[in-house]
N, C-alpha and C positions, 0 to 999 in steps of 0.2 A: 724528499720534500715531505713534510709532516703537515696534515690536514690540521683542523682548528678539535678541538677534541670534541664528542657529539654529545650534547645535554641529557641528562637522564630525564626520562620518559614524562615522571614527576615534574621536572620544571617544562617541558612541551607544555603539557596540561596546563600548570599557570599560563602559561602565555597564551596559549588559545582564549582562555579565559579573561582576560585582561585586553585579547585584541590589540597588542602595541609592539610585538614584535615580530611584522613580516619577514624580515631575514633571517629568523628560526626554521622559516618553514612552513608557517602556522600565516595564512590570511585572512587581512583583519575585514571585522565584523563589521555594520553598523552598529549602533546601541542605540539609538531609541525614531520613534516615530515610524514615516510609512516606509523607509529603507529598511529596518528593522523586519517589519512586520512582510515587507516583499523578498527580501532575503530566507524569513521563517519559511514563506510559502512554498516560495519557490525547493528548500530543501524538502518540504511538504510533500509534494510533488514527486519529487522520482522517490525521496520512500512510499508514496504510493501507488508508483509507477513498479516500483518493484513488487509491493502486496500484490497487485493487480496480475502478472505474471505469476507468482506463488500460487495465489488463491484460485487464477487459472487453472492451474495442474491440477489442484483439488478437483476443480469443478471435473474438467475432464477425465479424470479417476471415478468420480462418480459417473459419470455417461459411460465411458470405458464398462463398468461394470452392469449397466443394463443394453448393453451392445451397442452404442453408438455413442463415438467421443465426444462428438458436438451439439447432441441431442438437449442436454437442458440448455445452452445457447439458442439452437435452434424452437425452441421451443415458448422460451423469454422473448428473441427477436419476434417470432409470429405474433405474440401478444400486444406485444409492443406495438406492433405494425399492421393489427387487423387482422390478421391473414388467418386461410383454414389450413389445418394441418396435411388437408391431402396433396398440396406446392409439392413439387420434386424443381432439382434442377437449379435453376437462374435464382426461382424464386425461392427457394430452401437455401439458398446460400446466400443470397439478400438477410433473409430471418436470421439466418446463423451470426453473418457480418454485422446484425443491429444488435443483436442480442449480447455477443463476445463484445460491441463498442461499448455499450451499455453496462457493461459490468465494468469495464477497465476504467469509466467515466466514476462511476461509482467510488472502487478504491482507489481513483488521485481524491475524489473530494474526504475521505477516508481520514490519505495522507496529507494532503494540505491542514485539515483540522487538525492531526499529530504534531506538523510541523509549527503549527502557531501555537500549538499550548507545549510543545517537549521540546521546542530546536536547543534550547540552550541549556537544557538539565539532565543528566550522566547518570549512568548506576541504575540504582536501583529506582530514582524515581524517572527516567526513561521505562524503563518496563513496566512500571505500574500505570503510567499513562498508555503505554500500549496495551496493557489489561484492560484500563476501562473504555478507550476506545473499542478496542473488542467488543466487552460488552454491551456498548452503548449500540455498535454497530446490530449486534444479536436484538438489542432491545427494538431498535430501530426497524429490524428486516421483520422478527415477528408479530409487532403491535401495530405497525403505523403504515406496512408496505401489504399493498394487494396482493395476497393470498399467490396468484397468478404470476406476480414480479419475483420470487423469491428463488433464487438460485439453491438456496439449501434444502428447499423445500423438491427438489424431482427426484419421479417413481422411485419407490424402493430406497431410498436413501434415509438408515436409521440414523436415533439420535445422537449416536455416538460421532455420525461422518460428521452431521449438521455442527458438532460442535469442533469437532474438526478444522471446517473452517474458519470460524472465527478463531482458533488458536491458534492457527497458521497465522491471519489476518494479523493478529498482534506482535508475533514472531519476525514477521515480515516487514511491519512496522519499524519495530527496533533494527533490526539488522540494515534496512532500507536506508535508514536514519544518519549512521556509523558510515554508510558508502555512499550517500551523500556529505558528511559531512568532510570523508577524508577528499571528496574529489573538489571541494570548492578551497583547498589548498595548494597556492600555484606551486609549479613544479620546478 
């Protein structure tokens, strides 16, 4: 029994593109209005579900290296939440849980922004939008966000990690982007 022969990769891409042939493999898109625009978001969304996990690690590399993983968590949730730093326990892990929410909140709203201005653009102009999200994001955490709110900004953490992040952030963006878009292909 001989299958049907498999399209080179090249015509996939048109057809993803075009949105009109689901039985390639490729699921179609809306094209305009607020299906469009809830479709973007929603791929928005878990690649910023994905930063959000990446940028994690970061963060936790930096705590990691002034001896406690969850410390600049811990430390955002207290601010967040009033608190004094001398909480152990229920209440340190309250701080921690607001703080780690609080960041993950942060990069879906990140990735929903990615996903509304890059869902439908490839290559190299994907990357350059997660470039400047990046940097919009950097512009963002050092001009406009309290001193106190900044994840980049705990002990000891130089400039090189701080930028770290954000290049994660972008990195994470794109790739997020790519594993979103291949999973809203039925199977």
């Amino acid at each position: 029994m001989l299958d049907a022969p498999t399209p080179a990769p090249e015509d996939l891409h048109a057809a993803r593109d075009r949105a009109t042939v689901p039985e390639a493999g490729v699921a179609r898109r809306p094209r305009r209005g607020a299906d469009e625009l809830a479709w973007r978001a929603r791929l928005g969304a878990l690649a910023g579900a994905i930063a959000g996990a990446a940028t994690t690690g970061v963060v936790v590399g930096f705590g990691l290296r002034e001896g406690s993983a969850l410390r600049p968590f811990a430390s955002l949730g207290r601010h967040v939440l009033a608190m004094e730093a001398a909480h152990t326990g229920a209440r340190r892990a309250l701080a921690t849980g607001a703080g780690l929410l609080l960041h993950l909140l942060v990069m879906l709203a990140w990735g929903v922004l990615f996903g509304l201005a890059a869902a439908r653009w490839r290559g190299w102009r994907r990357w350059a939008a997660a470039v400047v999200i990046g940097a919009l994001a950097f512009a963002v955490d050092h001009l406009a966000s309290p001193e106190v709110l900044r994840l980049s900004d705990a002990p000891g953490v130089s400039a090189l990690q701080r930028a770290t992040l954000y290049v994660v952030l972008a990195l994470a963006l794109v790739l997020g982007m790519r594993v979103a878009l291949s999973s809203s292909r039925p199977e």
